[in-house]
C-alpha positions in Angstrom: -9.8 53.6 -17.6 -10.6 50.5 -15.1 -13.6 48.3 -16.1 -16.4 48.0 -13.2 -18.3 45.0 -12.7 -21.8 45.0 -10.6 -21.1 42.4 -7.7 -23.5 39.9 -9.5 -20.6 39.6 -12.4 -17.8 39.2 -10.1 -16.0 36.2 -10.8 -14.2 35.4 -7.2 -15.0 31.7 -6.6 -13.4 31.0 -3.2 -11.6 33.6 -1.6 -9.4 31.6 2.0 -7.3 33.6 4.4 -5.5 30.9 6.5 -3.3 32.1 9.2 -2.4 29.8 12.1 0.8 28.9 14.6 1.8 26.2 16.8 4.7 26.6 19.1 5.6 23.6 21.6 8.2 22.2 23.7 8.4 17.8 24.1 10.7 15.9 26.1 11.6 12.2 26.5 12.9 10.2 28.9 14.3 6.1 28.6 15.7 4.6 31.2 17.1 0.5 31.1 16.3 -0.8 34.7 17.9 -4.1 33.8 18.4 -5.9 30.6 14.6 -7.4 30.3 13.0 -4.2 31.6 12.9 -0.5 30.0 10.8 2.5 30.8 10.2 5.3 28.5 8.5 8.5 29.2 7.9 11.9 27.7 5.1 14.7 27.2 4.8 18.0 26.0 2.9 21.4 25.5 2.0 23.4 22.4 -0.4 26.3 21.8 -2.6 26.8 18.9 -3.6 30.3 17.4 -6.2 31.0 14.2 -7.5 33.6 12.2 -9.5 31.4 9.1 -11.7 33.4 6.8 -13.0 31.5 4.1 -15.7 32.5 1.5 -17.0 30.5 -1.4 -19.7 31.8 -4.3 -22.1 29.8 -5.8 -21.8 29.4 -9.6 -23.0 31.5 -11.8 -23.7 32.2 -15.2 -22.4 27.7 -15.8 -19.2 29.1 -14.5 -19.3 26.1 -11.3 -19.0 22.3 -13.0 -21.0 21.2 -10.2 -24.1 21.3 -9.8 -24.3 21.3 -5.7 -22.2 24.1 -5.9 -24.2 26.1 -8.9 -27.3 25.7 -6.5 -25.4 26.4 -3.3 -25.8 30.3 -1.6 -22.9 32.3 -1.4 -21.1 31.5 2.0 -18.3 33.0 4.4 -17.1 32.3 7.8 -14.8 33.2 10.4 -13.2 31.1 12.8 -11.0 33.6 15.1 -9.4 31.2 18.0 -7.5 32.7 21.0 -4.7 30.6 22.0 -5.5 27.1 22.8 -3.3 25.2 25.5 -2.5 21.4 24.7 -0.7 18.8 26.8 0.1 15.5 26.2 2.1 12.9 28.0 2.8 9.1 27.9 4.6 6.0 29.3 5.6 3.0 28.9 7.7 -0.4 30.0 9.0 -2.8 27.6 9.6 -6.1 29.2 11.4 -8.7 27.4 10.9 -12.4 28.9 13.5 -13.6 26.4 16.0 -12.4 24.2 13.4 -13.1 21.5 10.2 -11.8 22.9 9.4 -8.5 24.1 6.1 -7.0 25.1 5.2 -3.1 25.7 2.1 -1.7 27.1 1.6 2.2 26.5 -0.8 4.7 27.9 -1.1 8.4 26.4 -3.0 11.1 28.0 -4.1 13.8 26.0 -5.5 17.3 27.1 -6.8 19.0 23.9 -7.3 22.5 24.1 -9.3 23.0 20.7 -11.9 20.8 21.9 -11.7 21.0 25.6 -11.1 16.8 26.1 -9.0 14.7 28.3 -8.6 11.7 26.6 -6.5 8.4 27.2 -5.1 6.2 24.7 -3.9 2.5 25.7 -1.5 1.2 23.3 0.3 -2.7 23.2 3.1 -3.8 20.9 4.8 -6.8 21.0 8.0 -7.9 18.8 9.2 -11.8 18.2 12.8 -11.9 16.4 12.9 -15.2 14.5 15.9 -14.7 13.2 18.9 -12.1 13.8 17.4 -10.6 10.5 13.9 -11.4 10.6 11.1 -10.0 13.5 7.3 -10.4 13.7 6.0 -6.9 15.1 2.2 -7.0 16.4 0.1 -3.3 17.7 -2.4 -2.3 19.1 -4.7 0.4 20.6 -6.6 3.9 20.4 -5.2 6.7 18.4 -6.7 10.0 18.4 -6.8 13.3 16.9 -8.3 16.8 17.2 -10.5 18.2 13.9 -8.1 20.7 12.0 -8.4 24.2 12.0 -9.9 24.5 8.5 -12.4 21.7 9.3 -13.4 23.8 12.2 -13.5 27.2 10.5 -16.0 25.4 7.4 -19.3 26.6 9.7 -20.1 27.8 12.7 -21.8 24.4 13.6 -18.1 22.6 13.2 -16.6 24.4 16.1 -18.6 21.7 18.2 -16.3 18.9 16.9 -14.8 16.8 19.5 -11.4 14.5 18.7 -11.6 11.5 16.0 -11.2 8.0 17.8 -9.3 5.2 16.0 -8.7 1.6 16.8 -5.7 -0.1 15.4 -4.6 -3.0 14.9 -1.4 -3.4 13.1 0.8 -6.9 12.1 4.5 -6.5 10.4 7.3 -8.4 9.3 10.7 -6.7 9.7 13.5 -8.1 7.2 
């Protein structure tokens, strides 16, 4: 015969069914308008799907090593998202005063569907070749990104998360 447990003996933990997709198309574009001066260009499109159920139990009976957990309710959610539209595109011009020097401001626009923002992202690199084996690379600027899909599907509150903002700054040698 099958044993039966009562629901108060079952001994599920965490129970996650993840199921997600992202299809997209990108394209780039560089050009060389002259030896000192390039201009690159590109974007794209992607759209999101979901389906996130998630459940966790509280401990019981010792079985959960921690104690937030043990004294934690039982808790599920659902995160079902319709497809999500995302765009992107950037540009940029590298500009090289020397054979030594070059400098390339960037902007990237971003039109998150998952969160419903238009954001822009100003980037600048610059790259100084001290020697035909040896470069000092410099960068800076705003790099963002929307909260994941499991983030969002924790609790209902988390569907209310707009993108992350960082500010880089980045130094390099190249050898």
């Amino acid at each position: 015969g099958t044993a039966r447990f009562p629901d108060s003996l079952r001994l599920v933990q965490r129970n996650r069914d993840l199921r997600d997709s992202q299809i997209g198309v990108k394209e780039e574009l560089t050009s060389s308008f002259s030896p000192k001066l390039q201009f690159a260009a590109g974007g794209g499109i992607y759209f999101d799907s979901a389906n996130y159920y998630s459940f966790e139990r509280s401990g019981r009976f010792g079985f959960s090593p921690l104690e937030e957990e043990y004294l934690a309710p039982d808790r599920s959610n659902r995160l079902e998202l319709g497809t999500k539209t995302s765009a992107y595109g950037y540009g940029q011009l590298t500009w090289k005063p020397t054979a030594r020097f070059s400098l390339t401001p960037s902007l990237r626009v971003d039109r998150y569907g998952l969160t419903n923002e238009t954001v822009l992202s100003p980037r600048l690199s610059a790259r100084f070749t001290l020697t035909n084996r040896v470069s000092i690379n410099f960068a800076t600027g705003l790099y963002r990104q929307t909260p994941s899909l499991f983030a969002l599907s924790l609790t209902p509150g988390n569907q209310n998360l707009k993108s992350q903002t960082a500010f880089h700054i980045i130094g390099g040698i190249e050898w």
